[in-house]
N, C-alpha and C positions, 0 to 999 in steps of 0.2 A: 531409527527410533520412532518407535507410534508417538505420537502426541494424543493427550487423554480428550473424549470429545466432552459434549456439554448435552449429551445426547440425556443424560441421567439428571438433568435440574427438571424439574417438572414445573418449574415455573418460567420455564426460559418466556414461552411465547407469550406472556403476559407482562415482560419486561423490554420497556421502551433500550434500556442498557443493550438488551440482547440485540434488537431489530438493528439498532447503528450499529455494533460492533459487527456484527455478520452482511454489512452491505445491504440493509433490508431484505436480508434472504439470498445473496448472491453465494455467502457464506455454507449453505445449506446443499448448495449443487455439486455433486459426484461426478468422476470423479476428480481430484485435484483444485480443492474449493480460494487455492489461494491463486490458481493462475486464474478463474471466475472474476473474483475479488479484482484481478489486473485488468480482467478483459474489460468491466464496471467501471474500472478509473482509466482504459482508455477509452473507454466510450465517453463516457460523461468530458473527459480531458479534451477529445475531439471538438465537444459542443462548446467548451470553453475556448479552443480555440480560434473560434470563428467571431471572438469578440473585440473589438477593440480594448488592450493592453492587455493582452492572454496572459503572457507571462506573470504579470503582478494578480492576476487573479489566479492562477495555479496556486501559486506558492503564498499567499493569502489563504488559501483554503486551504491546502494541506498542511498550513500551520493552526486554521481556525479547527481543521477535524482532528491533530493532534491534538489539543490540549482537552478539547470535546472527549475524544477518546481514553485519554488516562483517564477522565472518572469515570465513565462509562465500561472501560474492561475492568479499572479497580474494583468496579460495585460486583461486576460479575465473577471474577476473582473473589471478592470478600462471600458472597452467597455459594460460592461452587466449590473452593479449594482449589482448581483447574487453573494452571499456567500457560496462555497461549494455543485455546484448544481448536482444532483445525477449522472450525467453523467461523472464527474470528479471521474477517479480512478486511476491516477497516485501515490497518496498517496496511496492505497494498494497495488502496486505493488512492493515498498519501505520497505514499512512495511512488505511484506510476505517476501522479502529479510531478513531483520533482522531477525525474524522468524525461517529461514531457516539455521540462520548463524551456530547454532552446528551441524549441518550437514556435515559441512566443518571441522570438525576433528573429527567427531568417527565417526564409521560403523554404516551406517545405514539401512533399509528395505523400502520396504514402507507402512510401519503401522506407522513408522516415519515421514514421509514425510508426510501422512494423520494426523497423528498430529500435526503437526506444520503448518499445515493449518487450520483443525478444533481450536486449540487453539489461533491463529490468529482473526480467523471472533469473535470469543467467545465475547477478549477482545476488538475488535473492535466497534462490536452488542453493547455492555452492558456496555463498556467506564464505566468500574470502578474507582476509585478514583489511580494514577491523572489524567487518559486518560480524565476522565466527566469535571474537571474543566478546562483543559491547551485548549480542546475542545472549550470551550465555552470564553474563556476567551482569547483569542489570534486569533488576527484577519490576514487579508490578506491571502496572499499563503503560507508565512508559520503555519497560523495558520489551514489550511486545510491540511498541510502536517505534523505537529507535535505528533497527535494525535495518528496517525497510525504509528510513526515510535516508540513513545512509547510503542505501544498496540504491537509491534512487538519484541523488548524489551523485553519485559516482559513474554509474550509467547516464547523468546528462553531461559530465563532465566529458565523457568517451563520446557522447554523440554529438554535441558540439564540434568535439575536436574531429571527427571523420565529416559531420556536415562546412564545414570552412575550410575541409583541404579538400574535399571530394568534389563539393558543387565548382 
């Protein structure tokens, strides 16, 4: 299923809404603008984790860019009619935050870091059960940002769990 883009709002680029929701333009790169959207929040994820108490600053911000985010795709939903159109990656930038979050207390490499991206886009792609329904079934901006902050969830659950039996 295409997802409809925002290529036809002619006023996208004058809307501050647009800029955050698309990652400042991350969202605009071909092709495949939401693995972009990941590679953004693990890059940016990386630079947070070089800080002291990484973890509480991840998941501080990918709670502060969620709620950011519901009005800012609401607005652009309300001006476009377009639900979650491919240019929109401020949801995985959220989502690779959470992701990333055991990061922020055990040692990690970057065989780490590429997993918890790789296991990110996974659940993202393939929106398993309940990423598939909460997906489909919840509308608005949050419902374009919920999906991903689950898939994110659940990927640092799984990374966790291989970082504590593996190291």
């Amino acid at each position: 299923m295409t997802k409809q883009s925002l290529s036809g709002w002619e006023r996208r680029y004058h809307s501050i809404a647009f800029w955050w929701a698309t990652g400042f333009g991350a969202g605009l790169l071909r092709p495949a603008p939401g693995t972009w959207g990941s590679l953004l929040g693990l890059a940016l994820g990386y630079i947070i984790l070089q800080q002291p108490n990484a973890a509480w600053i991840l998941a501080f911000g990918a709670l502060v860019i969620t709620i950011v985010s519901v009005f800012a795709i609401g607005a652009i939903e309300g001006a476009t009619g377009v639900h979650d159109a491919p240019e929109i990656v401020i949801d995985e930038i959220a989502g690779q935050w959470l992701a990333l979050l055991p990061l922020g207390f055990i040692a990690y490499g970057w065989i780490d870091l590429l997993l918890g991206f790789l296991l990110f886009r996974l659940f993202d792609i393939l929106k398993p059960w309940p990423i598939g329904p909460l997906d489909r079934k919840i509308s608005g901006g949050f419902g374009v940002m919920v999906d991903d902050l689950v898939a994110g969830l659940i990927a640092a659950l799984i990374l966790a769990f291989l970082m504590i039996n593996l190291h």
